[in-house]
KOLTORMAR-997996 format. One record per residue: residue number from 0; residue in one letter; x, y, z of N, C-alpha, C in turn. Coordinates in nm, 3 decimals. Atoms other than C-alpha are relative to their C-alpha. Layout:
// residues N
  resi  resn       nu       nv       nw      cau      cav      caw       cu       cv       cw
   NUM     A        X        Y        Z        X        Y        Z        X        Y        Z
...
// end
This chain:
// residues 294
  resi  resn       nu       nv       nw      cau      cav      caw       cu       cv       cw
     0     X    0.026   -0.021    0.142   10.763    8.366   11.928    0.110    0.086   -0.059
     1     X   -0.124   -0.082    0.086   11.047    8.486   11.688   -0.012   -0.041   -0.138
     2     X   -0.008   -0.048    0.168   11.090    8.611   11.312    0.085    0.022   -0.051
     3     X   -0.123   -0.074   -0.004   11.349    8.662   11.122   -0.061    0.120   -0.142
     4     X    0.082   -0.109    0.080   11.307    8.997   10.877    0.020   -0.021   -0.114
     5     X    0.060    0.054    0.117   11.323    8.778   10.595   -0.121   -0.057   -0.032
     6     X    0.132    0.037   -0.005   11.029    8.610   10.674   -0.108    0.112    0.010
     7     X    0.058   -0.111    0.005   10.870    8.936   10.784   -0.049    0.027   -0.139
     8     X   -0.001   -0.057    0.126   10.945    9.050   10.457   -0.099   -0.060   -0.116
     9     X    0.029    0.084    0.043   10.803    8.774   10.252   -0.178   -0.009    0.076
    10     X    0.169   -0.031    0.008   10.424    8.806   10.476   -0.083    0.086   -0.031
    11     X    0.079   -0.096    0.067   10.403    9.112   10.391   -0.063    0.067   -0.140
    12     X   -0.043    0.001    0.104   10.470    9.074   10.073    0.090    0.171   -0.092
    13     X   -0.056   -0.130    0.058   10.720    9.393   10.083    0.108    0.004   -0.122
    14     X   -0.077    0.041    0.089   10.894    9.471    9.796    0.112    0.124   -0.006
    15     X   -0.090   -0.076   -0.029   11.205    9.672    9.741   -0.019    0.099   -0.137
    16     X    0.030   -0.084    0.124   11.116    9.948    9.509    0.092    0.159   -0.052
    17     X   -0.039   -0.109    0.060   11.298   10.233    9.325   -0.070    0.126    0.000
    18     X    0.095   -0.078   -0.012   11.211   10.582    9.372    0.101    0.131   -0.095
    19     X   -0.036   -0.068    0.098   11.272   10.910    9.143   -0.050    0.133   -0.005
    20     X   -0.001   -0.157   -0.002   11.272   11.285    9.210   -0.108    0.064   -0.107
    21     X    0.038   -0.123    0.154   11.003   11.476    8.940    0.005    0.088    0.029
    22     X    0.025   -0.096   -0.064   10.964   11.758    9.113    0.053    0.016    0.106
    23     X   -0.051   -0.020   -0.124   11.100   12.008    9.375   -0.040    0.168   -0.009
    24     X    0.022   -0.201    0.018   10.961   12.405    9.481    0.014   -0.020    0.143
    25     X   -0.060   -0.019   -0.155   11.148   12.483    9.796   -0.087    0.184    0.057
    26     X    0.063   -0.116   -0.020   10.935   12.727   10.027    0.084    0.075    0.145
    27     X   -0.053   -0.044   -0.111   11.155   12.913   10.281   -0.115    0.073    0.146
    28     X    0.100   -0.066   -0.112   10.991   12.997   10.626    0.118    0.023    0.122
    29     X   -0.115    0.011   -0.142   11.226   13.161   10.857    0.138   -0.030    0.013
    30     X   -0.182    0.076   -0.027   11.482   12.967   11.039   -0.020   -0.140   -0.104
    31     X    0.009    0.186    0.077   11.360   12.638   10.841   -0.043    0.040   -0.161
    32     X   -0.031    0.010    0.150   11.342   12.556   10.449   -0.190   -0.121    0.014
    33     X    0.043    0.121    0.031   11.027   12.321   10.338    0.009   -0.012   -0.138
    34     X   -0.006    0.017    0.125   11.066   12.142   10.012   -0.128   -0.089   -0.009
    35     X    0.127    0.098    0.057   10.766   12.013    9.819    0.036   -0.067   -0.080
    36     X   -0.117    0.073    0.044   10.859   11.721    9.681   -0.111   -0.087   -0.123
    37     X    0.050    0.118    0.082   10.712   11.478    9.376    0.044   -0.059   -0.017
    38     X   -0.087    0.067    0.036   10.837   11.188    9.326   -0.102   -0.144   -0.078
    39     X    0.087    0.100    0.043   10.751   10.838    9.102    0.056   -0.145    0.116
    40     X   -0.064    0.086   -0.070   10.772   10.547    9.360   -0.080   -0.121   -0.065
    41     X    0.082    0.075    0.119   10.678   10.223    9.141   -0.053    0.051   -0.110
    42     X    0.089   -0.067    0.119   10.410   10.312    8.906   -0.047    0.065    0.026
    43     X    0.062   -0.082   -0.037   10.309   10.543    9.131    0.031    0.155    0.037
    44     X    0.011   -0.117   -0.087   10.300   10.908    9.206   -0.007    0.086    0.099
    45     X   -0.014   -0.020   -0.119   10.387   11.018    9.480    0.050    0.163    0.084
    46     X   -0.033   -0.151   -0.103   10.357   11.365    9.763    0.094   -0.031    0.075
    47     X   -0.059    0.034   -0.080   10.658   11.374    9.933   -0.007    0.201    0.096
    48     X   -0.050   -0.151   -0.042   10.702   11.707   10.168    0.115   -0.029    0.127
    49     X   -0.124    0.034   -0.090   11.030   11.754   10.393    0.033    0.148    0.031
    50     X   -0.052   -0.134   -0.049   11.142   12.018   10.622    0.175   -0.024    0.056
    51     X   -0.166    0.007   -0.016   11.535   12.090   10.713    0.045    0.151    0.036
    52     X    0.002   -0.125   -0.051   11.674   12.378   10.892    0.076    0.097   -0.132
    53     X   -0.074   -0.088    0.106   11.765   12.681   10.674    0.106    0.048   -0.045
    54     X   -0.148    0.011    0.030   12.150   12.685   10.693    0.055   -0.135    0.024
    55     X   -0.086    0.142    0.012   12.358   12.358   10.630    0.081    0.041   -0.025
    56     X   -0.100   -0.009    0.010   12.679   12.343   10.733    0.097   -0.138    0.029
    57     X   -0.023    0.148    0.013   12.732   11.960   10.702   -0.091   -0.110   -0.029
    58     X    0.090    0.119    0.000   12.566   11.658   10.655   -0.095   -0.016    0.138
    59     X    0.101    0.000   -0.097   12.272   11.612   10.885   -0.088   -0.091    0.047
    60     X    0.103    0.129   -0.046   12.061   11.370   11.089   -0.129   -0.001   -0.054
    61     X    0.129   -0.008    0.057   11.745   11.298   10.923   -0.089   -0.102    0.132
    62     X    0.083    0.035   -0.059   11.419   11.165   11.030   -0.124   -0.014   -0.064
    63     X    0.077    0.012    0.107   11.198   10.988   10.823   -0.148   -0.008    0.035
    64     X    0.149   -0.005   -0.090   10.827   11.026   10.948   -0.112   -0.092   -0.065
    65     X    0.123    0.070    0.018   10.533   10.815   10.935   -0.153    0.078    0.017
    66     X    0.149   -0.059   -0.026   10.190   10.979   10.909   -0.101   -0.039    0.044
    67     X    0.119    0.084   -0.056    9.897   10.878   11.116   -0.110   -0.048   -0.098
    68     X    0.131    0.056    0.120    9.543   10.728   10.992   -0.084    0.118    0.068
    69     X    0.075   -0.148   -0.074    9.298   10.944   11.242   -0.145   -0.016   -0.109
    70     X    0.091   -0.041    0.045    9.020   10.860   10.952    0.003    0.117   -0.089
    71     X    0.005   -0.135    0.039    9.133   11.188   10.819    0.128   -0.005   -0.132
    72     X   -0.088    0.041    0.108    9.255   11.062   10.433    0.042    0.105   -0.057
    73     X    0.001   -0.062    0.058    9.248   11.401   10.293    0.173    0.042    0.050
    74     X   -0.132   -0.114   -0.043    9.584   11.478   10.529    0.105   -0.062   -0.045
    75     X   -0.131    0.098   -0.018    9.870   11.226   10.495    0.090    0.088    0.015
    76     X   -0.122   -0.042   -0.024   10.203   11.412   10.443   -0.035    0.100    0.084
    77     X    0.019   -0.105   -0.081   10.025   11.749   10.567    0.056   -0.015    0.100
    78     X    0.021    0.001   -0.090   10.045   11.624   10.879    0.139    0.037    0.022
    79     X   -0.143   -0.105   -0.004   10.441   11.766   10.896   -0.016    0.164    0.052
    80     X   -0.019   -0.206    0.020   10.351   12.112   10.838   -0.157    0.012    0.100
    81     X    0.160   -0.023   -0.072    9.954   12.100   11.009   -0.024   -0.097    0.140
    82     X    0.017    0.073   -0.144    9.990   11.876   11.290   -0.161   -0.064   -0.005
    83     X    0.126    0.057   -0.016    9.687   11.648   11.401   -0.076    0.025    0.154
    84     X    0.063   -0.021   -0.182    9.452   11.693   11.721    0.066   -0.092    0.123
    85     X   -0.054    0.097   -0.127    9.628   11.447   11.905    0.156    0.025   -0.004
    86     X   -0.122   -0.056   -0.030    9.948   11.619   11.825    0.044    0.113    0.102
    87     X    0.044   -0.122   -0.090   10.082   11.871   12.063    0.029    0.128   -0.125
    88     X   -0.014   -0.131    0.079   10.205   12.089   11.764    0.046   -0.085   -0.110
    89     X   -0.109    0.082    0.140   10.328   12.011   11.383    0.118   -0.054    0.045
    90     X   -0.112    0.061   -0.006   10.662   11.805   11.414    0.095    0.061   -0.114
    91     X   -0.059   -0.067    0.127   10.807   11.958   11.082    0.075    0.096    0.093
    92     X   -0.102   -0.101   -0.048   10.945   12.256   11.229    0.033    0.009    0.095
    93     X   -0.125    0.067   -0.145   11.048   12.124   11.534    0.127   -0.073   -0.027
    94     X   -0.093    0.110    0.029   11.228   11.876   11.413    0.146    0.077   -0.083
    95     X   -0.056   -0.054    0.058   11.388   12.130   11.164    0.108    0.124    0.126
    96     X   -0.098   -0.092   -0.075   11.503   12.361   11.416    0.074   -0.091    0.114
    97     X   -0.052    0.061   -0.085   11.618   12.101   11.620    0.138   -0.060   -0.121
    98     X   -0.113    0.080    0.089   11.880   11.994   11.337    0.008   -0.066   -0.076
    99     X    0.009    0.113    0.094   11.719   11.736   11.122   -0.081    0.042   -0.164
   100     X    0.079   -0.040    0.094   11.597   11.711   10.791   -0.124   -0.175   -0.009
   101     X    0.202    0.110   -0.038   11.211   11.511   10.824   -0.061    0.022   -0.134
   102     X    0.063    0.046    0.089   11.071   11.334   10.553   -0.139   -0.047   -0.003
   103     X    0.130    0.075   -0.009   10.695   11.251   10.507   -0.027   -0.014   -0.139
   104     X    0.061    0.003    0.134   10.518   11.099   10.208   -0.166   -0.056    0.043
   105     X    0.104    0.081   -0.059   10.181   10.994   10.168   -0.037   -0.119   -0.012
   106     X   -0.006    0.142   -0.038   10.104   10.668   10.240   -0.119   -0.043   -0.109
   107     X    0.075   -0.004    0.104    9.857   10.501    9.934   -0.138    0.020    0.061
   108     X    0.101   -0.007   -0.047    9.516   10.574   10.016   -0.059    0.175    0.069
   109     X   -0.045   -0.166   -0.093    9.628   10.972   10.206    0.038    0.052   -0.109
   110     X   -0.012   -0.120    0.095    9.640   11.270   10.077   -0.016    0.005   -0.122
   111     X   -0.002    0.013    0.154    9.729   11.278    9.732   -0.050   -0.084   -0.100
   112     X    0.036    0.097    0.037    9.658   10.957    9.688   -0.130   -0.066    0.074
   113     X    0.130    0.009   -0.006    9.303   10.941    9.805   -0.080   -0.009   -0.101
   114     X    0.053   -0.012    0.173    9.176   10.856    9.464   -0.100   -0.168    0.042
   115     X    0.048    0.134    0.017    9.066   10.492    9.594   -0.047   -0.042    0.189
   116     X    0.027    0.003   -0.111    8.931   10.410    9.955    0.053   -0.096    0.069
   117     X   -0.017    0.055   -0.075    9.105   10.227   10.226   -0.075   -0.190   -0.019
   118     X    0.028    0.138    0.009    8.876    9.908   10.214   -0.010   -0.038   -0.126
   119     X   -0.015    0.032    0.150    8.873    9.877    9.846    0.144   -0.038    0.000
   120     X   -0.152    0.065    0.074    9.265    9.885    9.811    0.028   -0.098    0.111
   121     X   -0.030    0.104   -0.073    9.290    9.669   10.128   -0.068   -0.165   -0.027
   122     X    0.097    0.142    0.010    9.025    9.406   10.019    0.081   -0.071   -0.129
   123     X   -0.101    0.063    0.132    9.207    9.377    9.642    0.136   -0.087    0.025
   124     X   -0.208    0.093   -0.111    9.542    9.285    9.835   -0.043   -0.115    0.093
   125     X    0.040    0.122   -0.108    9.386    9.036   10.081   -0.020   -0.115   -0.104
   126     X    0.028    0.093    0.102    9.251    8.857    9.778    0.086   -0.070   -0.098
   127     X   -0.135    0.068    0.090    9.579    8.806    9.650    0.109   -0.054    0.078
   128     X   -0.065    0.063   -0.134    9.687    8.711   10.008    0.153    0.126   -0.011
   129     X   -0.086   -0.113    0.002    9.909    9.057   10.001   -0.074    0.106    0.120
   130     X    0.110   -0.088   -0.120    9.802    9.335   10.268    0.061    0.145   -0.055
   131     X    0.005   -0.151    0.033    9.763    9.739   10.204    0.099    0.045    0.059
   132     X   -0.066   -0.048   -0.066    9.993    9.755   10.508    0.147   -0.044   -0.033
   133     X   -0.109    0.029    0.115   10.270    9.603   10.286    0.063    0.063   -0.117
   134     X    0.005   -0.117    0.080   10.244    9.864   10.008    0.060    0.087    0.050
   135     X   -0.032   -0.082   -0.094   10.277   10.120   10.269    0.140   -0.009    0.033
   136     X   -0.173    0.022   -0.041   10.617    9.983   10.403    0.081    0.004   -0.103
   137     X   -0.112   -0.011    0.091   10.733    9.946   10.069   -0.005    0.153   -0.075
   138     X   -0.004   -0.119    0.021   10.653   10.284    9.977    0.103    0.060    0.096
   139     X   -0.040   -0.128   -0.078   10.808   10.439   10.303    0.159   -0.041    0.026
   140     X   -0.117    0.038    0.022   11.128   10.205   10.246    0.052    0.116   -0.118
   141     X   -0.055   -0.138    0.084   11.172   10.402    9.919    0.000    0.118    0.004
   142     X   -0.037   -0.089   -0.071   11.144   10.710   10.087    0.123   -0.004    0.087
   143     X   -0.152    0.073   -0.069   11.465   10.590   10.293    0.052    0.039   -0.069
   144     X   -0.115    0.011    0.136   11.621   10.523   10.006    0.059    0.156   -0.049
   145     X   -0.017   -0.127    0.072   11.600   10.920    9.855    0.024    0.058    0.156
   146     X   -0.109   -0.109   -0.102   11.638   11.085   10.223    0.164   -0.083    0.035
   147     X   -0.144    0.042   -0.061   11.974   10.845   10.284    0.048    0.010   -0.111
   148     X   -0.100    0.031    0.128   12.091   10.914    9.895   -0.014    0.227    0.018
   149     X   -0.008   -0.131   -0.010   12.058   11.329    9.999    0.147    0.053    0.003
   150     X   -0.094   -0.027   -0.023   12.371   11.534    9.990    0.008    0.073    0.146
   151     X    0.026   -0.023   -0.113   12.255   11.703   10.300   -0.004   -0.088    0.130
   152     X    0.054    0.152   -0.119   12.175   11.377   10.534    0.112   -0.114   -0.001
   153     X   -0.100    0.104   -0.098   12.440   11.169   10.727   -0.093   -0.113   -0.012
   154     X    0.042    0.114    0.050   12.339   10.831   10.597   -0.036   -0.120    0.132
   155     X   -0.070    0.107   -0.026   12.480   10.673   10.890   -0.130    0.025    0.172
   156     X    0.102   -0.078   -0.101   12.213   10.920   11.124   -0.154    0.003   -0.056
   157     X    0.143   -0.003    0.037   11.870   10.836   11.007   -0.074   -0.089    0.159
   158     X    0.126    0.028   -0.103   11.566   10.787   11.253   -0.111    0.024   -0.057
   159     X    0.134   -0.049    0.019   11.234   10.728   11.245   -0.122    0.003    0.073
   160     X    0.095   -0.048   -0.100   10.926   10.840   11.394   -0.130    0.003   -0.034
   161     X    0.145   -0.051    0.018   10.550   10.833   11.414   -0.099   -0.065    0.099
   162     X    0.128    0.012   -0.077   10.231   10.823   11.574   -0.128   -0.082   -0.031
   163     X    0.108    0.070    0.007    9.928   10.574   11.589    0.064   -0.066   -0.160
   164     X   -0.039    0.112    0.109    9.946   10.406   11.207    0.173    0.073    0.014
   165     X   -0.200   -0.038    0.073   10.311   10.638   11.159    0.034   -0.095    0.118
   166     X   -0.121    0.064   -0.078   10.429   10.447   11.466   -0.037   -0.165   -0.005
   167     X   -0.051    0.132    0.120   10.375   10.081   11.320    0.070    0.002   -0.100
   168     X   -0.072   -0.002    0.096   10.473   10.205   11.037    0.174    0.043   -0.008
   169     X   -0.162   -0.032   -0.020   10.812   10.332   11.185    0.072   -0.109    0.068
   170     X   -0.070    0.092   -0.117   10.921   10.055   11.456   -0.014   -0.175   -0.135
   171     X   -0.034    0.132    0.096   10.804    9.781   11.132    0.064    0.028   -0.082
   172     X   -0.160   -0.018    0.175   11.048    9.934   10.820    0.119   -0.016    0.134
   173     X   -0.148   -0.021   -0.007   11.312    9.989   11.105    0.045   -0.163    0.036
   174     X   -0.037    0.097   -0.034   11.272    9.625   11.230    0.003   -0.094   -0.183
   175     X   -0.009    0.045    0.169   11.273    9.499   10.798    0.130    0.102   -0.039
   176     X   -0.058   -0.092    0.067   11.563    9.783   10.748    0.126    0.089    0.088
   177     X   -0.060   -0.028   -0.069   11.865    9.826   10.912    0.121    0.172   -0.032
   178     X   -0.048   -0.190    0.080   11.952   10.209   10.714   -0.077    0.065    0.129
   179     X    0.088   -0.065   -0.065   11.703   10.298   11.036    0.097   -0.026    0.118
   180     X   -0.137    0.018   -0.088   11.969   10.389   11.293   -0.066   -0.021    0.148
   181     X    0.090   -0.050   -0.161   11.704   10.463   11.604   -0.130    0.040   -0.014
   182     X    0.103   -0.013    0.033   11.300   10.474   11.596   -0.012    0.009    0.105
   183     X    0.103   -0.059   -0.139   11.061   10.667   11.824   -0.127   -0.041   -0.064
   184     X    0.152    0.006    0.044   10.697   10.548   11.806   -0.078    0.016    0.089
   185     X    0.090   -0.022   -0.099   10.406   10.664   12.017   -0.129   -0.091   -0.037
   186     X    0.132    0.041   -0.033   10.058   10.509   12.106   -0.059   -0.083   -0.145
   187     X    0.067    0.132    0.069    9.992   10.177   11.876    0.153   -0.115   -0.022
   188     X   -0.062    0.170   -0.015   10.264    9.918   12.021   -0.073   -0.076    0.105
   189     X    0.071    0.104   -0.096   10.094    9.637   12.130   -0.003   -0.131   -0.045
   190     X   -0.003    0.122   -0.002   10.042    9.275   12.136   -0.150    0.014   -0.072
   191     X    0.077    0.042    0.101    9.801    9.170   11.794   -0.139   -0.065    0.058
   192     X    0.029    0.112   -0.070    9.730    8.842   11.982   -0.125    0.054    0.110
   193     X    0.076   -0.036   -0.136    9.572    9.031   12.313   -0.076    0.084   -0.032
   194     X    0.138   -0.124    0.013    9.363    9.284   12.127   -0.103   -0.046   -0.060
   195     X    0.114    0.055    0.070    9.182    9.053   11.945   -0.097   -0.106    0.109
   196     X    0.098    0.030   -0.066    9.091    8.852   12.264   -0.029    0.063    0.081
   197     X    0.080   -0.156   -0.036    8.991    9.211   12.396   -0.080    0.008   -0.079
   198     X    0.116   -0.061    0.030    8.801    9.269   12.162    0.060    0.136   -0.110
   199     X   -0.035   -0.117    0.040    8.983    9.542   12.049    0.091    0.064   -0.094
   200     X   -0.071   -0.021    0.128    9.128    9.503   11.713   -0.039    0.087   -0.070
   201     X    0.061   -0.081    0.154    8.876    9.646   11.527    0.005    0.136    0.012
   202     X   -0.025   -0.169    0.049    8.944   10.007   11.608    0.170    0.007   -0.077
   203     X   -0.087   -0.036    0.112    9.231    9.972   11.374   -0.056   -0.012   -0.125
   204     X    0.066   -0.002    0.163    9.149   10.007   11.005    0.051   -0.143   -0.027
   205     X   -0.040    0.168    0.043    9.175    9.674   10.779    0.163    0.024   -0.065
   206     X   -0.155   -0.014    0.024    9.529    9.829   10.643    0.079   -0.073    0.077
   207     X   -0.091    0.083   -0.071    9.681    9.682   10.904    0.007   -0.172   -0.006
   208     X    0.029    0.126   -0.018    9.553    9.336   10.844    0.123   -0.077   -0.064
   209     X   -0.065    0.112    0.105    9.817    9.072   10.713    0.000   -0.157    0.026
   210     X    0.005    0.077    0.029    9.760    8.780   10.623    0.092   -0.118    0.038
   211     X   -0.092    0.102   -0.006    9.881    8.458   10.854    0.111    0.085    0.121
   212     X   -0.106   -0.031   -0.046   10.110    8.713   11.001    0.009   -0.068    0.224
   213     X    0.015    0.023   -0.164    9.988    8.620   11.423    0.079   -0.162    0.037
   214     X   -0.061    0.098   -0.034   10.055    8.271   11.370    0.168   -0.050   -0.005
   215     X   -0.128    0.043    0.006   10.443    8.357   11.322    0.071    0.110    0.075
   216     X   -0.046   -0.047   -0.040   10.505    8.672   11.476   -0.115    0.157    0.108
   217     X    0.065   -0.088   -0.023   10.354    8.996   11.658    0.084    0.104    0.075
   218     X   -0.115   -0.135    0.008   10.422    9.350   11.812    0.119   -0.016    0.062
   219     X   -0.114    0.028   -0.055   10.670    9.236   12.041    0.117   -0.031   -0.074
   220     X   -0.084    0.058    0.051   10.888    8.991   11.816    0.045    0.071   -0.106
   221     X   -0.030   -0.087    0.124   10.860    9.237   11.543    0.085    0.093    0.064
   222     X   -0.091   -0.086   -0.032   11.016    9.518   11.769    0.128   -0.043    0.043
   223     X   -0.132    0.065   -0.032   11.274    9.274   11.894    0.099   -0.018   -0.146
   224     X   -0.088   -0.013    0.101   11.405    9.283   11.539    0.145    0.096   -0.011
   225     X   -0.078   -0.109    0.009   11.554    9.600   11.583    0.103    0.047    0.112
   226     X   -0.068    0.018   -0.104   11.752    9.536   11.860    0.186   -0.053   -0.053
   227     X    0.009   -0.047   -0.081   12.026    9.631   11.926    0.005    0.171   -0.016
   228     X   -0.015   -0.105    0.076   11.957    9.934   11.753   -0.128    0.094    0.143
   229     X    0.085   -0.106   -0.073   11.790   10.226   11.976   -0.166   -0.002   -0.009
   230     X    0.129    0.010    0.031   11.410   10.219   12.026   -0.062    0.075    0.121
   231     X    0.098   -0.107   -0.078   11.160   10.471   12.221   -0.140   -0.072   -0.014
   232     X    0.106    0.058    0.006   10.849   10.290   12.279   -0.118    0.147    0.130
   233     X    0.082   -0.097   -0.058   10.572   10.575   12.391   -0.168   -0.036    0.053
   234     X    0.134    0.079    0.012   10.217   10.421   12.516   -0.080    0.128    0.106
   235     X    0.089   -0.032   -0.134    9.894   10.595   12.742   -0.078   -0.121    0.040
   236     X    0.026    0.089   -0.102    9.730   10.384   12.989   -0.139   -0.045   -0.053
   237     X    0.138    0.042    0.051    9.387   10.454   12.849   -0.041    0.056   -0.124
   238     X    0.021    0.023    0.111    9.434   10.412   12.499   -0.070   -0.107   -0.006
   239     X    0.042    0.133    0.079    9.207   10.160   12.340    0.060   -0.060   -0.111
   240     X   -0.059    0.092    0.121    9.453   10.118   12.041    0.098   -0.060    0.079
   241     X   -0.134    0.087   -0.068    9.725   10.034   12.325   -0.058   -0.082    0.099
   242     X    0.040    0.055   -0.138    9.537    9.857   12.623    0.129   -0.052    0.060
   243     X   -0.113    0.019   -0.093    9.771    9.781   12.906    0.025   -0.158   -0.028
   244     X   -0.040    0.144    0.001    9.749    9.393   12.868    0.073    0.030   -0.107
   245     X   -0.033    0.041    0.168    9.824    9.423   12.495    0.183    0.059    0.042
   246     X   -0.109   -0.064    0.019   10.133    9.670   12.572    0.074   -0.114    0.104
   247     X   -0.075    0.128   -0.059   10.257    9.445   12.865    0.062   -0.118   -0.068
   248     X   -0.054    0.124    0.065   10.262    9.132   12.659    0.071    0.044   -0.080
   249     X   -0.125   -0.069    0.069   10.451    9.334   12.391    0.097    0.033    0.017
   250     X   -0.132   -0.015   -0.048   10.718    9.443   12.605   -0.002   -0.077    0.061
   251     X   -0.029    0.168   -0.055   10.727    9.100   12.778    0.098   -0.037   -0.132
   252     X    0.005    0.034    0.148   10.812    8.993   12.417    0.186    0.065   -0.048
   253     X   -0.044   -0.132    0.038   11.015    9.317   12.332    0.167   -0.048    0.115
   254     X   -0.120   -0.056   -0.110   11.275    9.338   12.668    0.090   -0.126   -0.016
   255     X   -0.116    0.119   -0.021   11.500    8.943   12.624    0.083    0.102   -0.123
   256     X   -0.075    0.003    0.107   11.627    9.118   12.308    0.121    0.119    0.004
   257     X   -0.053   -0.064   -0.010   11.759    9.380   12.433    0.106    0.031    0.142
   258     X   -0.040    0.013   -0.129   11.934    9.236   12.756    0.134    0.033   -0.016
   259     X   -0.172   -0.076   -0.015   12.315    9.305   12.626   -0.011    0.155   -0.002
   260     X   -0.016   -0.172   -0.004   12.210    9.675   12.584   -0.144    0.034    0.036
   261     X    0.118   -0.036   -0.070   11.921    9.749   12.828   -0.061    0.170   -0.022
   262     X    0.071   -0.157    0.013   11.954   10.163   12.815   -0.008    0.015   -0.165
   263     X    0.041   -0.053    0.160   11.892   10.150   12.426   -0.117   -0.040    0.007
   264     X    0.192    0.019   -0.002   11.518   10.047   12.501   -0.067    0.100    0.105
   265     X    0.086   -0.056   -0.104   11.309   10.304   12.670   -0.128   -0.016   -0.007
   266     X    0.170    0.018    0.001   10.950   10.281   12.789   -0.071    0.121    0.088
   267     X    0.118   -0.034   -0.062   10.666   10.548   12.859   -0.105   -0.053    0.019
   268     X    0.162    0.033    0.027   10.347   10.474   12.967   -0.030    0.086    0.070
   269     X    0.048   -0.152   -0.069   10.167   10.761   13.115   -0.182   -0.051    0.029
   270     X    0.159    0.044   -0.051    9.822   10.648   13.347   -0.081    0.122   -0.020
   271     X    0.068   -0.104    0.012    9.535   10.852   13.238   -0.030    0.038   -0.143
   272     X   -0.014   -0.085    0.112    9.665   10.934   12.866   -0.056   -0.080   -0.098
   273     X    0.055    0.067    0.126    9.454   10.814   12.535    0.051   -0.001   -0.131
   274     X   -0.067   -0.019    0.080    9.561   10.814   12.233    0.065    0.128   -0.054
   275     X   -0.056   -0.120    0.029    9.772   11.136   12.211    0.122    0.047    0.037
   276     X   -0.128   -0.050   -0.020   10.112   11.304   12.223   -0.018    0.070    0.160
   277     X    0.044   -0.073   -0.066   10.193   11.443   12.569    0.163    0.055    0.053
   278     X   -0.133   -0.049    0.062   10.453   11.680   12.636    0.116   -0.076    0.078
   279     X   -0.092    0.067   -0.104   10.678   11.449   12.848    0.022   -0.082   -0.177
   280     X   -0.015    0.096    0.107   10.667   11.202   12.526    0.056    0.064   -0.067
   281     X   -0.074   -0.105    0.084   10.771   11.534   12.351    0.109    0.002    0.017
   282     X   -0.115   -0.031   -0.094   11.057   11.581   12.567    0.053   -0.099   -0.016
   283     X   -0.089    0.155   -0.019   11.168   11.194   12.557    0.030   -0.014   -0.131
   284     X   -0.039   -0.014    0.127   11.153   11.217   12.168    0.173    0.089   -0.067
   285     X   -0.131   -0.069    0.040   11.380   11.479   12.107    0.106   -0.033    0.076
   286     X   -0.095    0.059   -0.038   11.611   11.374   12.371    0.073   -0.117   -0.063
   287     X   -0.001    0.123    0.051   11.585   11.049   12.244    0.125    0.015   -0.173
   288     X   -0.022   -0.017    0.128   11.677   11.147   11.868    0.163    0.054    0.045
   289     X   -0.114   -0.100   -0.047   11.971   11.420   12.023    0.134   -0.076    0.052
   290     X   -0.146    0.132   -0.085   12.172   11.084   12.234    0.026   -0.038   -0.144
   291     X   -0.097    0.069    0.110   12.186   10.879   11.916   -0.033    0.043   -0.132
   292     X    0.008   -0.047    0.156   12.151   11.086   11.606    0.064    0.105   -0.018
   293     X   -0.097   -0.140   -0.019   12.273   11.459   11.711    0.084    0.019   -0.009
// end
């Protein structure tokens, strides 16, 4: 099964959208800087927050972040600066003292934009044969857009990263978006196809649903997009959003694409681990980011 990321583009119905600074109150902490950010992305309103270490003395690797789901709408961008239970600690000021400047926004439905509920804005979009999880990408594309138009951020050094929904949402813009130099994603790559004859779709929200998309492509062919561009694939053994078949067939899928450059694909899987960060995955991240972005 293969896609090309025009077609991608076109099921999701992503669109390429313009985005626009209103606001900025920079809060210093320390060695690191966070800026609170507003911005209009479409017709919409939008929380952006971003951390970056507190002296710049060149252009800098960024790292555009994806925010989990977790059920927990009230957090979206937070999750930078507050970390989630399945995190081992916030990422924001890691990331910042490690050299980068890390972008989060919230995704429609999170944080700020909790004004409308998950199956409401997902059901409106289905009905127009469009998906929620389409919105999303085109939102976190135009986020791209403003961290790679920064005077601070090496254009040429962007990565991106996230966890459970953030890590679909990072490994699918970078495979639709080649401004994405190297993506780390932890615990939700898997094969579509094999979780549904598990059984075990439905612990994802309906955001993810799109429309048509199985019969042309899935997680595998989608991550093979991004090839031969750097990719960190992070899984546990006894996740139910990753099950081992599902991840197998995904990197079955995943590994022909990357046969002229084998060490730009890495794979954890860690027996035992559920859906959660663990510090080895910690450790492979930042390494990860440090070879091809540092």
């Amino acid at each position: 099964m293969s896609i090309t990321a025009h077609r991608f583009r076109e099921l999701l119905g992503f669109e390429d959208r313009g985005i626009t600074r209103l606001d900025k109150r920079v809060e210093p902490i320390g060695d690191y800087v966070v800026e609170h950010l507003q911005f209009r992305i479409g017709d919409a309103e939008v929380r952006g927050i971003l951390t970056r270490p507190a002296e710049i003395a060149a252009p800098l690797p960024a790292i555009l972040y994806g925010h989990s789901h977790g059920g927990r709408y009230d957090v979206g961008a937070r999750e930078l600066l507050d970390g989630r239970e399945y995190l081992i600690s916030p990422l924001g000021p890691v990331f910042a003292r490690a050299g980068y400047v890390t972008l989060c926004i919230d995704m429609p439905v999170f944080g700020e934009r909790a004004d409308v509920t998950e199956s409401a804005a997902a059901k409106a979009l289905l009905w127009y044969g469009q998906s929620l999880f389409g919105e999303m990408l085109s939102d976190h594309a135009a986020a791209l857009t403003y961290l790679s138009g920064r005077d601070d951020v090496d254009a040429s050094r962007i990565g991106a990263f996230g966890l459970s929904m953030g890590c679909v949402l990072s490994y699918w813009l970078a495979a639709l978006d080649k401004r994405i130099a190297a993506v780390a994603h932890l615990c939700c790559f898997a094969d579509f196809r094999t979780m549904v004859e598990l059984g075990a779709h439905d612990g994802h929200g309906i955001y993810l649903t799109v429309p048509g998309l199985l019969k042309e492509a899935d997680g595998g062919s989608i991550a093979a997009l991004i090839a031969p561009r750097p990719q960190l694939v992070c899984v546990g053994e006894a996740d139910h959003l990753s099950p081992p078949q599902a991840v197998a067939r995904a990197m079955d899928e995943l590994r022909p694409s990357y046969a002229s450059a084998p060490d730009k694909l890495e794979f954890i899987s860690e027996p035992g681990v559920g859906h959660e960060e663990t510090p080895s995955m910690r450790a492979a991240v930042l390494r990860f980011f440090e070879r091809y972005l540092g």
